[in-house]
C-alpha positions, -999 to 999 in steps of 0.1 A, spaced: -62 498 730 -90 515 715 -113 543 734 -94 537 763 -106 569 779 -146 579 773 -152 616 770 -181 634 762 -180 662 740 -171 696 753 -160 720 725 -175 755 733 -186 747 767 -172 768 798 -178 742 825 -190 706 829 -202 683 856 -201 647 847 -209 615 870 -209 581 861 -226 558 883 -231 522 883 -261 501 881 -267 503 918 -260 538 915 -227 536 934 -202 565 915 -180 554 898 -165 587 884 -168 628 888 -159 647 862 -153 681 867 -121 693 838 -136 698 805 -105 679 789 -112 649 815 -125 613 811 -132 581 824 -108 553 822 -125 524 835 -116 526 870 -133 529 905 -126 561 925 -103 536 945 -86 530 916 -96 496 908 -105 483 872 -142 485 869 -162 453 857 -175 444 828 -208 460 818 -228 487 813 -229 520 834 -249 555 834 -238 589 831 -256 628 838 -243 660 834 -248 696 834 -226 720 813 -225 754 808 -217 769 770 -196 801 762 -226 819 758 -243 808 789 -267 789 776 -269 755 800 -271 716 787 -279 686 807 -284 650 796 -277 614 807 -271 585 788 -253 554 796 -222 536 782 -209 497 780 -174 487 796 -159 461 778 -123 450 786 
């Protein structure tokens, strides 16, 4: 029951714009609510597999300034 829902951190940001995509690139998740996060599932609502997946984002700080940066994360069930 651990880190059931990955988040990335959004204290003093104003805005975010999250996607998680799969590794044929198919999304998997858009993340637009700065208290938001993915749970594992497809947009359909399905589980997700096992296995590793790749996020971007853009966000916007309090002061303006702007932040992007990808990464990627592993799903393990």
């Amino acid at each position: 029951d651990a880190n059931e829902l990955w988040m990335v951190d959004t204290r003093n940001m104003q805005t975010i714009d999250l996607i998680i995509v799969n590794r044929w690139g198919n999304l998997m998740a858009k993340i637009e609510d700065l208290e938001g996060g993915w749970n594992g599932k497809t947009l359909g609502g399905m589980d997700a597999e096992d296995g590793t997946y790749f996020y971007k984002y853009t966000a916007k700080a309090i002061n303006g300034e702007e932040f992007t940066g990808h990464g990627f994360l592993t799903l393990i069930r």
